[in-house]
Backbone as a chain_set.jsonl record, in Angstrom:
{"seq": "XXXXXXXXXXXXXXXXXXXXXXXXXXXXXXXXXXXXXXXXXXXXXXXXXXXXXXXXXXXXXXXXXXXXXXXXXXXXXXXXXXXXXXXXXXXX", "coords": {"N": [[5.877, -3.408, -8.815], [5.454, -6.352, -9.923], [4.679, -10.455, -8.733], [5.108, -13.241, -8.608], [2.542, -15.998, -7.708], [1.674, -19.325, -6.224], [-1.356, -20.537, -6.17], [-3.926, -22.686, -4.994], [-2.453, -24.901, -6.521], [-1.857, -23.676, -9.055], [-0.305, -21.911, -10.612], [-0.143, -17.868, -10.602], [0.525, -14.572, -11.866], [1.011, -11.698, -10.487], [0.067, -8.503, -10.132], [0.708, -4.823, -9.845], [-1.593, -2.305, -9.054], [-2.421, -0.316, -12.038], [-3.538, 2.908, -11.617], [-3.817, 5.513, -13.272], [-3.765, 4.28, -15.93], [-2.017, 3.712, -18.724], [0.729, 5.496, -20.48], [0.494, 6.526, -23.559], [-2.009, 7.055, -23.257], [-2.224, 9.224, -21.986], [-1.249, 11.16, -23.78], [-1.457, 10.69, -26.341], [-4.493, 10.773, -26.473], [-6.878, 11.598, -28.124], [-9.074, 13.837, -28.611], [-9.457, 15.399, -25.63], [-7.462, 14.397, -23.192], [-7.613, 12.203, -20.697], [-5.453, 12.808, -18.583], [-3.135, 15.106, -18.192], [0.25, 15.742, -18.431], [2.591, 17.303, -17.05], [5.729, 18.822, -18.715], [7.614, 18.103, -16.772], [7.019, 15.763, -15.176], [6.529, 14.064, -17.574], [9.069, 13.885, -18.023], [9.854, 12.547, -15.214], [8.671, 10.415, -15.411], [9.997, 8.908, -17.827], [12.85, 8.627, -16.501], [11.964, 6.764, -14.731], [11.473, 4.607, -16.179], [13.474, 4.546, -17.487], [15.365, 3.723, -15.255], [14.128, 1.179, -14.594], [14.716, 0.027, -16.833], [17.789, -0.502, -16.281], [17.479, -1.927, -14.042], [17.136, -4.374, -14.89], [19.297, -6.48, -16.488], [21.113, -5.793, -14.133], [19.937, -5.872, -11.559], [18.55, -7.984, -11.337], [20.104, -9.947, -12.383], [20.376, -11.432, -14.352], [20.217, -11.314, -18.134], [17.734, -9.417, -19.866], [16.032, -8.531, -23.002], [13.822, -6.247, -23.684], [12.213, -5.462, -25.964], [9.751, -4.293, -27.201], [9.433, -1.353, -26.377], [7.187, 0.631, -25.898], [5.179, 3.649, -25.791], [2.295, 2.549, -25.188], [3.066, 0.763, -23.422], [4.028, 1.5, -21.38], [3.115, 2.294, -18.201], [1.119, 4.129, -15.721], [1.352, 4.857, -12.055], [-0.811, 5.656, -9.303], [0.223, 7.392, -8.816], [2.409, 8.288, -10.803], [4.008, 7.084, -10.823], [5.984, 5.967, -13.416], [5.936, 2.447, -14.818], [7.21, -0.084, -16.879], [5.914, -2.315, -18.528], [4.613, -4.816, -19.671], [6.11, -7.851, -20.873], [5.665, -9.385, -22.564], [6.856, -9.892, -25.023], [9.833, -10.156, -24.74], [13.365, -11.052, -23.963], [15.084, -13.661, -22.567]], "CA": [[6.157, -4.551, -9.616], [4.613, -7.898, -9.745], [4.982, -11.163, -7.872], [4.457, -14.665, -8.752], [2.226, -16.97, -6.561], [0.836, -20.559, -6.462], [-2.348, -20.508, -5.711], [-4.101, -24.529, -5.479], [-1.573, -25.631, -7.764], [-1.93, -23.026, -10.509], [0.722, -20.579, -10.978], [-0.76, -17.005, -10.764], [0.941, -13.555, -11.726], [-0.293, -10.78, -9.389], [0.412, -6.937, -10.365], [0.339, -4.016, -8.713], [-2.7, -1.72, -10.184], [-1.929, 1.103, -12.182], [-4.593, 3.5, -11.603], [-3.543, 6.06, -14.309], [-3.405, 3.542, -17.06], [-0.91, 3.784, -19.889], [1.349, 6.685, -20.726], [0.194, 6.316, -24.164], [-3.326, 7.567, -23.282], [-2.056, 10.704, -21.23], [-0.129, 11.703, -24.684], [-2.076, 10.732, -27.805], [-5.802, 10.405, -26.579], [-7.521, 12.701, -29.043], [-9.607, 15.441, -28.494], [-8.584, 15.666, -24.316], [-6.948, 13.02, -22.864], [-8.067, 12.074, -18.804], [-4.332, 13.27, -17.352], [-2.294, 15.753, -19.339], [1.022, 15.399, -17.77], [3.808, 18.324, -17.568], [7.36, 18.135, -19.05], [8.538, 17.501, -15.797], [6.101, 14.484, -14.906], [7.157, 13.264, -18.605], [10.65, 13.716, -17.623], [10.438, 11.804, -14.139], [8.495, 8.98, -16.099], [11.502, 8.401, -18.424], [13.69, 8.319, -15.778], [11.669, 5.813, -14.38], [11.553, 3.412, -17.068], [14.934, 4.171, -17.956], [15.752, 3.044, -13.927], [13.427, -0.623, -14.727], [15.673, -0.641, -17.659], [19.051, -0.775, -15.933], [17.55, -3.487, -12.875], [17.129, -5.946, -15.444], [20.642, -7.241, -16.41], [21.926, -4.972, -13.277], [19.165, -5.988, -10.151], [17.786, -9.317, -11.568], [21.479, -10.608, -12.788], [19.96, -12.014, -16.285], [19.819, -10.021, -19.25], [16.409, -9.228, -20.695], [15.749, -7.682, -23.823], [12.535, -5.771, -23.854], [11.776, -5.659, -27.234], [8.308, -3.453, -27.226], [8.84, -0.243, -25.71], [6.105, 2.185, -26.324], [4.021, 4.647, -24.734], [1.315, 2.009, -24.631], [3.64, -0.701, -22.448], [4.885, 2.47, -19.991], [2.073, 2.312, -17.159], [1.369, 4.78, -14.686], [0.4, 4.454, -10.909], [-1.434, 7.061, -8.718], [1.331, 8.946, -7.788], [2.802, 8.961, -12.103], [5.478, 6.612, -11.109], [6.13, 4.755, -14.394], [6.756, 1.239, -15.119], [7.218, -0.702, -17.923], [5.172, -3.621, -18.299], [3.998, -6.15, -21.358], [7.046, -8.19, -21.25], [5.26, -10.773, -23.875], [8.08, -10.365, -26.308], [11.039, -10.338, -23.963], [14.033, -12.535, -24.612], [16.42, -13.5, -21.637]], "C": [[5.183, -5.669, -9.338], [5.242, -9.273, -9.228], [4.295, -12.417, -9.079], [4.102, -15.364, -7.493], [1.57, -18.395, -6.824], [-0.199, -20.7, -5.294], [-3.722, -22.292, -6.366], [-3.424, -25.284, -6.749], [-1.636, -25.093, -9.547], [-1.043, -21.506, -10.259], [0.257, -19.23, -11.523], [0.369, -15.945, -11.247], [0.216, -12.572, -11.371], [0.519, -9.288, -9.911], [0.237, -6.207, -9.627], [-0.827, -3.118, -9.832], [-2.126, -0.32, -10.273], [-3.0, 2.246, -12.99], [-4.769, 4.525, -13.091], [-3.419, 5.197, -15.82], [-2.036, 4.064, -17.749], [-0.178, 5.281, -20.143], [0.521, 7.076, -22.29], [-1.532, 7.549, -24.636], [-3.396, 9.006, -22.265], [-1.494, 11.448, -23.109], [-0.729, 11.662, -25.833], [-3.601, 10.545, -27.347], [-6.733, 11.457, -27.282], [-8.068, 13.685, -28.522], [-9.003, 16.158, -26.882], [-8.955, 14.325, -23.41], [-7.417, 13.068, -21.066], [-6.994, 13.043, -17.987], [-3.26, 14.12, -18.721], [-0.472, 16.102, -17.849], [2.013, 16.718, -17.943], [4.655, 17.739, -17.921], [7.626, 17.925, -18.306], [8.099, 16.304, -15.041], [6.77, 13.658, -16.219], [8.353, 12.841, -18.143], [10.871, 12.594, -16.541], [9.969, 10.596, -14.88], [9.299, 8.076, -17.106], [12.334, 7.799, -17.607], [12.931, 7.462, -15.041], [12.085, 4.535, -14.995], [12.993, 3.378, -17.283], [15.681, 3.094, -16.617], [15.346, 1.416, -14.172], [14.236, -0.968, -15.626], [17.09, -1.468, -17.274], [18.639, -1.705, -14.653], [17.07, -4.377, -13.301], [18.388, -6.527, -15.416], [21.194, -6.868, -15.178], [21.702, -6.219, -11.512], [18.782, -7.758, -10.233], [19.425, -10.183, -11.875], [20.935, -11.68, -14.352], [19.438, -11.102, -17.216], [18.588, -10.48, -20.426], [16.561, -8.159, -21.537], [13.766, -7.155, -23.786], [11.167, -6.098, -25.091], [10.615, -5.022, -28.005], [8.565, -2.312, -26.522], [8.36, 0.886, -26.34], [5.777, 2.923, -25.107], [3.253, 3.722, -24.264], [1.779, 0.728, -23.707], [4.218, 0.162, -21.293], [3.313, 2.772, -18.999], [2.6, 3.121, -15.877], [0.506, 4.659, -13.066], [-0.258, 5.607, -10.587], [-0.48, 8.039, -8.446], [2.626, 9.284, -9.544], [3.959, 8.374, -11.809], [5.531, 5.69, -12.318], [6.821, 3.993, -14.238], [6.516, 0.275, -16.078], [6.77, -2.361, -17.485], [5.337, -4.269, -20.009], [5.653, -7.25, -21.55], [6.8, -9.554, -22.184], [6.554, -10.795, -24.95], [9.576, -10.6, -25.943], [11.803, -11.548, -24.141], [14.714, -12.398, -23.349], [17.281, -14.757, -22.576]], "O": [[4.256, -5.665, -8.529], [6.471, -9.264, -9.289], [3.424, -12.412, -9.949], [4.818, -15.454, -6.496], [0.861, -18.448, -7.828], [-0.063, -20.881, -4.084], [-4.106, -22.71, -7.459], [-3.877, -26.017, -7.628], [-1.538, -25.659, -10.636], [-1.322, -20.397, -9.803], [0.174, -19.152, -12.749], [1.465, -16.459, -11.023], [-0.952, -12.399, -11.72], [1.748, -9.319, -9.977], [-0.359, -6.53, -8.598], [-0.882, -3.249, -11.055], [-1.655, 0.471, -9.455], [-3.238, 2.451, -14.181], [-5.694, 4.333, -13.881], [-2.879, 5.773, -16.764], [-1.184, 4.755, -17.192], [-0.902, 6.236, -19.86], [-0.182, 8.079, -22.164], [-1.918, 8.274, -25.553], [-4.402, 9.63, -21.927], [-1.593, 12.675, -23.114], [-0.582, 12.675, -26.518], [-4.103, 9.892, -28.262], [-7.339, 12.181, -26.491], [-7.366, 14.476, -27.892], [-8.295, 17.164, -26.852], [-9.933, 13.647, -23.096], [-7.464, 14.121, -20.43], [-7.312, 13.813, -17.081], [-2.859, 13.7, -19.807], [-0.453, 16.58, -16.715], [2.159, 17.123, -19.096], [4.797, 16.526, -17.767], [8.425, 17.026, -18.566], [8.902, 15.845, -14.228], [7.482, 12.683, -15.979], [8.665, 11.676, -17.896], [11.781, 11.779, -16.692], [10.8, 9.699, -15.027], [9.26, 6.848, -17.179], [12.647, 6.62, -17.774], [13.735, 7.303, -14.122], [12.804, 3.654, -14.523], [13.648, 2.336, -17.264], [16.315, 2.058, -16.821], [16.168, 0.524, -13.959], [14.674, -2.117, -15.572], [17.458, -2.566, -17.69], [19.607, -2.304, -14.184], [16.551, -5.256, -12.613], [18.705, -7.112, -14.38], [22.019, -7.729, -14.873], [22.466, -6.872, -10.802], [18.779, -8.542, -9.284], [19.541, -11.242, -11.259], [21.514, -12.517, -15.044], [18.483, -10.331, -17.117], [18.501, -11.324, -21.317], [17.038, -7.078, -21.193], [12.779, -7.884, -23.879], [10.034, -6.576, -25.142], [10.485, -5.158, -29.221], [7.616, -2.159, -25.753], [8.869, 1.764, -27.037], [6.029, 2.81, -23.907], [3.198, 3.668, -23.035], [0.997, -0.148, -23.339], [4.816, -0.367, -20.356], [2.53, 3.624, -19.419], [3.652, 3.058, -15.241], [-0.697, 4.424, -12.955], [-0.346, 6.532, -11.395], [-0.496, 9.175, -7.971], [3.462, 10.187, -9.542], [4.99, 8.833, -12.301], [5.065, 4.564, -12.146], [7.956, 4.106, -13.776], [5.396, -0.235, -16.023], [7.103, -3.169, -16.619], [6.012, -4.091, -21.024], [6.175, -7.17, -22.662], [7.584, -10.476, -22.411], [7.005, -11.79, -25.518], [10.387, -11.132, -26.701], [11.368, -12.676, -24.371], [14.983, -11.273, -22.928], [18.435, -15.067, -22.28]]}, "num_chains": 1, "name": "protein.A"}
């Protein structure tokens, strides 16, 4: 996940890097995509996101709506753990 910090009086957001980029680009990148993922890599990456889903209203105690979820807002790290990012349209 990501952190907020103030850094000389300017409010930064810091991420963690997600080496694999986007789900998005394992799944539709045309001719052959960088990471071709099995059903059971797909599968745990669902159940990832689905998990970030339920520690919003659950973990955080304020209920966020998402509002964007794609392939191209589900980000993967080195190790194919997904997590849902872009929360630009998010409502709490």
């Amino acid at each position: 996940g990501g952190f907020g910090i103030v850094f000389k009086g300017e409010l930064l957001l810091v991420y963690e890097f997600m080496a694999n980029g986007s789900l998005d680009k394992c799944i539709y990148s045309g001719n052959k995509p960088k990471l071709v993922l099995s059903w059971e890599q797909r599968f745990k990456v669902i159940k990832d996101v689905a998990n970030g889903l339920l520690y919003l209203p659950e973990g955080w105690g304020k209920t966020v709506v998402h509002r964007d979820i794609k392939a191209g807002n589900v980000l993967l790290d080195s190790d194919l753990n997904g997590k849902l990012g872009d929360f630009g349209m998010a409502r709490i």
